[in-house]
C-alpha positions as CSV (number, residue, x, y, z in Angstrom):
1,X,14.7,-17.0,3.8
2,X,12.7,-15.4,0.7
3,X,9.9,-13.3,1.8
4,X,7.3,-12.1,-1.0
5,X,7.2,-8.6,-1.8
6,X,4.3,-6.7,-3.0
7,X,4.2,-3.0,-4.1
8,X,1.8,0.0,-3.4
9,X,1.8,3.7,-3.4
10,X,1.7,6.1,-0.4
11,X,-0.1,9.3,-1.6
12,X,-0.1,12.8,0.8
13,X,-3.3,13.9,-1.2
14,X,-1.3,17.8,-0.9
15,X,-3.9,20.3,-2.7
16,X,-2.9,23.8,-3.1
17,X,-5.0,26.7,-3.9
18,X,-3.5,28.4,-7.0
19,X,-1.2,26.7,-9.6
20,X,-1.5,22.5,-10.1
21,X,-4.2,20.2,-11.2
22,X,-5.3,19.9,-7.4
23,X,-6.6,23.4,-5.7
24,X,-9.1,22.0,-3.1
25,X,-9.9,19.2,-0.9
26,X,-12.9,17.7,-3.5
27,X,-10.1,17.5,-5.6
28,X,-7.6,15.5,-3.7
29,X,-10.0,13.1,-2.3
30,X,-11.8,12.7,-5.9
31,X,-8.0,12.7,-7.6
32,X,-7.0,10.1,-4.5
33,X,-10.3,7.3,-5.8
34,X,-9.2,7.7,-9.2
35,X,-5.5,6.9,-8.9
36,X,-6.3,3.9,-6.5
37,X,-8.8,2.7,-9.1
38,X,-6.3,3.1,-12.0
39,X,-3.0,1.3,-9.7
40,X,-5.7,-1.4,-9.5
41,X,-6.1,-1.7,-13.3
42,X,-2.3,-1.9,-13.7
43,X,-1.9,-5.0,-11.3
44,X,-0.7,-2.3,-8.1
45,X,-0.9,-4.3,-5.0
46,X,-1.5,-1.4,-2.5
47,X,-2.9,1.7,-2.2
48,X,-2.0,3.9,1.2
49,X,-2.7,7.2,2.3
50,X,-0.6,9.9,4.6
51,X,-3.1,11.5,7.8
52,X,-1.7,14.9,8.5
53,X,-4.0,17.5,10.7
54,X,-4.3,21.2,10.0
55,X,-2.6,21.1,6.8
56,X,-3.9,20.8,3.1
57,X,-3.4,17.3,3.3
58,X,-5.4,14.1,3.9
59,X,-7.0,14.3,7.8
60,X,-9.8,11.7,7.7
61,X,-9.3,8.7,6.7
62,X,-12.0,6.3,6.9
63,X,-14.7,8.0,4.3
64,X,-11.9,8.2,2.2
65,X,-10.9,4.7,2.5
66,X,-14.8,3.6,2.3
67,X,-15.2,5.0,-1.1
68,X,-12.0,3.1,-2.5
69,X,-13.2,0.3,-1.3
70,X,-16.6,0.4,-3.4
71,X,-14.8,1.6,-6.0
72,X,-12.3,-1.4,-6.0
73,X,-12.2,-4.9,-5.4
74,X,-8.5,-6.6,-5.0
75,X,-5.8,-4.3,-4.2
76,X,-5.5,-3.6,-0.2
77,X,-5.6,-0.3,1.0
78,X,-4.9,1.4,4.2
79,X,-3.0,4.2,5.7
80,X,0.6,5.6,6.4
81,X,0.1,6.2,9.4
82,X,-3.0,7.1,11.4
83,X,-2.0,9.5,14.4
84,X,-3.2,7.7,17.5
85,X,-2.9,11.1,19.7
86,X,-5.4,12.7,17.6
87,X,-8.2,9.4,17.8
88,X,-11.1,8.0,20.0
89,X,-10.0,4.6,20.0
90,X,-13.6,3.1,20.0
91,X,-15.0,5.6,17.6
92,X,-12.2,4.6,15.3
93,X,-12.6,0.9,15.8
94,X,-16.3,1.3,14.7
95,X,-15.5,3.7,11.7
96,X,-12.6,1.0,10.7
97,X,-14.8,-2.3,11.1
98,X,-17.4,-0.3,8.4
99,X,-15.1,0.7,6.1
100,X,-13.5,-2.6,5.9
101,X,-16.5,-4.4,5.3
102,X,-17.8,-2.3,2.6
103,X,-13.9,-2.9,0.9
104,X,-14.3,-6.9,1.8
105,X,-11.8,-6.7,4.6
106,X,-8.9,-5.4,2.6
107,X,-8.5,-2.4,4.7
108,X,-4.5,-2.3,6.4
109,X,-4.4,0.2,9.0
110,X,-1.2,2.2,9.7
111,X,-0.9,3.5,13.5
112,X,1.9,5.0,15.2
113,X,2.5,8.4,17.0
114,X,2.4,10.0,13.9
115,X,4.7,12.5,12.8
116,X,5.6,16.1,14.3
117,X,2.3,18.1,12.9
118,X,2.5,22.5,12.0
119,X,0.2,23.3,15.1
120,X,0.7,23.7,18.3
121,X,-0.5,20.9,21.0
122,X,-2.9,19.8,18.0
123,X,-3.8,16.6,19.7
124,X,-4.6,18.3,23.3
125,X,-7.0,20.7,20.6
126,X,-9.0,17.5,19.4
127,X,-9.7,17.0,23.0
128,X,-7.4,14.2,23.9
129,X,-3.7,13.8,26.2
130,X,-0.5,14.1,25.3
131,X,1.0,11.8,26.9
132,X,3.6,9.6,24.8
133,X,1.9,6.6,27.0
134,X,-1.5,6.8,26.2
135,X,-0.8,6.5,22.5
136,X,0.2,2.7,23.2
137,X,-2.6,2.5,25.4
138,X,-5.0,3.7,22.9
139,X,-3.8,1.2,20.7
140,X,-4.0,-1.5,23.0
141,X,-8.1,-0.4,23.2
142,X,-8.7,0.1,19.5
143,X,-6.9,-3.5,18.8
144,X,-9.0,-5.1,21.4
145,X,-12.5,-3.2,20.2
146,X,-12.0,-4.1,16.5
147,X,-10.7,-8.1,17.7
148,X,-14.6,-8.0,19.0
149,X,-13.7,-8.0,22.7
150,X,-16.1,-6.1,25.2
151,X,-14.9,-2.9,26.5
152,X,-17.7,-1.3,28.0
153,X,-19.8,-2.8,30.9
154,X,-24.1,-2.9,30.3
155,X,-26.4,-0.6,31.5
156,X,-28.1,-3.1,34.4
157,X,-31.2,-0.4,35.7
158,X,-29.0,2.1,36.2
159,X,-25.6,0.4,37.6
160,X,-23.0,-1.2,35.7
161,X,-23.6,-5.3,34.8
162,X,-21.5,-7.8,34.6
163,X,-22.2,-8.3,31.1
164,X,-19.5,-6.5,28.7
165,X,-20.6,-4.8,25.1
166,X,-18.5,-5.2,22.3
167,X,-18.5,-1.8,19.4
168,X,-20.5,-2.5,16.1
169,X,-20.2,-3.4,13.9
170,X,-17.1,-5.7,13.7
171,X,-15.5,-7.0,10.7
172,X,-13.4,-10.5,10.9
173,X,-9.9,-10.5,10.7
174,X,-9.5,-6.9,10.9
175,X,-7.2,-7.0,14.0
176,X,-4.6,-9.5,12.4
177,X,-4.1,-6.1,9.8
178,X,-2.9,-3.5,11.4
179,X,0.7,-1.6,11.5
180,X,2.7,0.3,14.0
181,X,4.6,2.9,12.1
182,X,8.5,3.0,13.9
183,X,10.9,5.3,13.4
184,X,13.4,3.3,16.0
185,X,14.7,-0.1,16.0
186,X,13.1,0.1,20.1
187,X,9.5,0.9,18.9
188,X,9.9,-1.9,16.0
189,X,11.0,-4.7,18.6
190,X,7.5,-3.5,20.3
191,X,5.8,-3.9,17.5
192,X,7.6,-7.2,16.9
193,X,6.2,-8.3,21.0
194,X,3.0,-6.5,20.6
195,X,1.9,-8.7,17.5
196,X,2.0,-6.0,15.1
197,X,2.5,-5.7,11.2
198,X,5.6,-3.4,11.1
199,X,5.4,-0.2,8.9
200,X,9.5,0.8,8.7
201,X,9.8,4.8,7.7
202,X,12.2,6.5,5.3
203,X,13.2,8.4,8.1
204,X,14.9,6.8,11.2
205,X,14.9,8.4,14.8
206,X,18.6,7.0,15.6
207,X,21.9,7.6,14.2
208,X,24.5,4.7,14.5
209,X,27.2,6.1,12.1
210,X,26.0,3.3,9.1
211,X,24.6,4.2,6.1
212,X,20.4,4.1,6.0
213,X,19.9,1.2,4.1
214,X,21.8,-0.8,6.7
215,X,20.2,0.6,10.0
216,X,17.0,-0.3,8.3
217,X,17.5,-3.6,7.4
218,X,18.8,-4.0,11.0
219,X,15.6,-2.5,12.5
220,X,13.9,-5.1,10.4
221,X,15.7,-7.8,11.6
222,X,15.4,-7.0,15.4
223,X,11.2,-6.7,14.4
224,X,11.1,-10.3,13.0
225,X,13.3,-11.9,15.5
226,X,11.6,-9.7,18.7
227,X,8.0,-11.9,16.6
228,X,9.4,-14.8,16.6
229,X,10.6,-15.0,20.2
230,X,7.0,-13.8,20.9
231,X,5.9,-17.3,19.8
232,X,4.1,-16.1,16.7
233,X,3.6,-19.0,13.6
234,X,2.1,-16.5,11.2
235,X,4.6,-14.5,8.5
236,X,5.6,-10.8,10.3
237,X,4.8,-8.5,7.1
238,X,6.7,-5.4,6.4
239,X,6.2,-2.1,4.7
240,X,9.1,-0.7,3.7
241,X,8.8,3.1,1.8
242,X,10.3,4.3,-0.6
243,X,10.6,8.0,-2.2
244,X,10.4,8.9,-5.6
245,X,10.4,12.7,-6.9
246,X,8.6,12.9,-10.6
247,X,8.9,16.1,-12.4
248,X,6.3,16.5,-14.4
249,X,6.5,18.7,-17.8
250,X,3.5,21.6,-17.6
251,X,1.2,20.6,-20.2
252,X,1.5,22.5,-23.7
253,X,-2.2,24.2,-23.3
254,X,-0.6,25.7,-20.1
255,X,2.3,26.8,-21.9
256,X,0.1,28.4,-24.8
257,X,-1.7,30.3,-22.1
258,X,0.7,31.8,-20.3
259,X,2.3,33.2,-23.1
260,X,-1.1,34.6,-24.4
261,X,-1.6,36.2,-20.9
262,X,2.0,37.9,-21.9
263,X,4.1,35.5,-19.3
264,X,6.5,33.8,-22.4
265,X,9.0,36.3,-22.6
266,X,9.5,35.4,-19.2
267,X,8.9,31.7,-19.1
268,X,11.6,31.9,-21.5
269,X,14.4,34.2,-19.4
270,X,13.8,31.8,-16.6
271,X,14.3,28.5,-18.7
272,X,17.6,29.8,-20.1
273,X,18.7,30.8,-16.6
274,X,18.0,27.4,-15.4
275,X,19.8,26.0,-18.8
276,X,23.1,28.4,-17.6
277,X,22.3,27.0,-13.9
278,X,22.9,23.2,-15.0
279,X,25.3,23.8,-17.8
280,X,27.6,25.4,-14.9
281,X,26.7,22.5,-12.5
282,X,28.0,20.0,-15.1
283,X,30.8,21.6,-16.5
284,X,32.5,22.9,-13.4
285,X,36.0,23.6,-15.2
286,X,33.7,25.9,-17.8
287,X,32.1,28.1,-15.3
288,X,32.5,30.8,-17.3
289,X,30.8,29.5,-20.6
290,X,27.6,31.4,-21.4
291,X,25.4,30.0,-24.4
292,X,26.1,32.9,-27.0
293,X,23.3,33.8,-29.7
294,X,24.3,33.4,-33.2
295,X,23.0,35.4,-35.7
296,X,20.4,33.8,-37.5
297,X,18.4,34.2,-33.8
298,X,19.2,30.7,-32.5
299,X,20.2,30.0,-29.4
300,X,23.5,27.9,-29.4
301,X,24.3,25.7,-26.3
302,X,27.3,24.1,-25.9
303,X,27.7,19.8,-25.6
304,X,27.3,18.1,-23.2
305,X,25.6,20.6,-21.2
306,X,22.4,19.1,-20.1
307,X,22.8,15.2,-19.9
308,X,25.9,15.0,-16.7
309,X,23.4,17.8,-15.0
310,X,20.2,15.9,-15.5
311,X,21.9,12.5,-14.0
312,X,23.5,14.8,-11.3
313,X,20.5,15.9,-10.6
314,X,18.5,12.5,-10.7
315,X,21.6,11.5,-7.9
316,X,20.7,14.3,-5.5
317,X,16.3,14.0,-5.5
318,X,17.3,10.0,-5.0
């Protein structure tokens, strides 16, 4: 059976205080708009955000989200994945319903566990348990809040009614677009039973002595049957990740600079120890051929030096 296949991006939003074009948070929530308006100009179906908590990274979502959505109007967006340890569930379902009517329900909402975070108990910090349970449980309340379904009772003169109120506002449709992040071919069969989109991860939890590719496609499997069986008529959707490491060339302003500020002699030592570095990697049966000056000053290297390490290279980030 063909399936369609759309593709996205998944950005961390990482700043870093001294080097880069990205030192503070203004500028990876600013830089994060720009890039989802830009993959929407070059026909990008998706754009998808990491949530990481104390760390230079991406923590709330939903403003973020709110101002792509204003900004855009076709590609979907959502996140990769919302930690459900660290969230109210009814405070998020009313900060999700808003955000994904002022993006004209496009929002699709990532939620799992989360990943393993740098601080200690970080969740139990914020306020809330850590339970593994309760993150399903939350779930279960935030799907149910944001499918428009009461979950508080009234106020009736000071007792509780019989009468149930529903979180506002609530945006249509929302419910049927949300994803359960899984890391084990167990937790995707859940997902698969629990009616849930199923965000696979490009790491997996389990080891079954078969390469990657295949214990994925297997955990995919399991998630469409596991919907099936649930009695489900609608397509399963999948978000499958992928990794790709760019490196990026400094600009030649930046170059200029640092050798003004007296940094080229050494920009230069390092860039021909990194030369000898791949030369040696390539040509393992020349280890001990050094790139020799010649006498008019330039710097003579020998073939074939830099193209087996570059692909070697590329083979190794992949």
């Amino acid at each position: 059976m063909e399936h369609s296949k759309r593709i996205g991006f998944l950005s961390f939003g990482a700043w870093h205080p001294i080097g880069g074009l990205t030192r503070t948070g203004s500028d990876a929530l600013g830089q994060t708009v720009e890039l989802a308006v830009a993959a929407e100009e070059i026909g990008i179906d998706g754009a998808f955000v990491r949530v990481h908590h104390f760390a230079r990274q991406l923590s709330s979502p939903f403003p973020l989200l709110a101002a792509i959505g204003v900004r855009t109007s076709r590609i979907e967006i959502g996140t990769g994945v919302i930690d459900m340890r660290y969230e109210n569930p009814l405070y998020m379902a009313e900060e999700a319903a808003a955000a994904d009517l002022l993006a004209g329900g496009r929002l699709q909402l990532g939620v799992s566990r989360g990943s393993p975070e740098p601080a200690w108990h970080g969740a139990e910090a914020f306020g809330y348990s850590l339970d593994r349970e309760q993150t399903r449980e939350k779930t279960a309340l935030f799907r149910a809040a944001i499918a428009g379904a009461g979950v508080v009772h009234a106020d009736a003169g000071g007792r509780p009614g019989e009468a149930m109120l529903a979180v506002q506002p609530h945006s249509p449709g929302l419910a049927d677009r949300i994803w359960w992040g899984s890391g084990t071919r167990q937790s995707a069969v859940w997902a698969g039973e629990q009616g849930l989109n199923l965000m696979s991860s490009t790491l997996l939890l389990e080891d079954t002595q078969v390469p990657f590719d295949q214990l994925q496609a297997e955990q995919i499997a399991l998630f469409r049957e596991a919907w099936t069986n649930a009695g489900r008529r609608e397509t399963a959707r999948v978000h499958q990740p992928q990794c790709h490491a760019n490196h990026l060339r400094p600009r030649p302003s930046a170059v200029r600079r640092r050798r003004k500020r007296g940094s080229g002699r050494l920009a230069r030592r390092r860039h021909q120890s990194i030369r000898t570095q791949l030369f040696r990697t390539a040509r393992p049966d020349r280890r001990r051929a050094r790139p020799r000056r010649r006498r008019s000053g330039r710097r003579h290297h020998p073939a074939h030096g830099t193209e087996p390490a570059r692909c070697r290279l590329q083979r190794s980030d992949a």
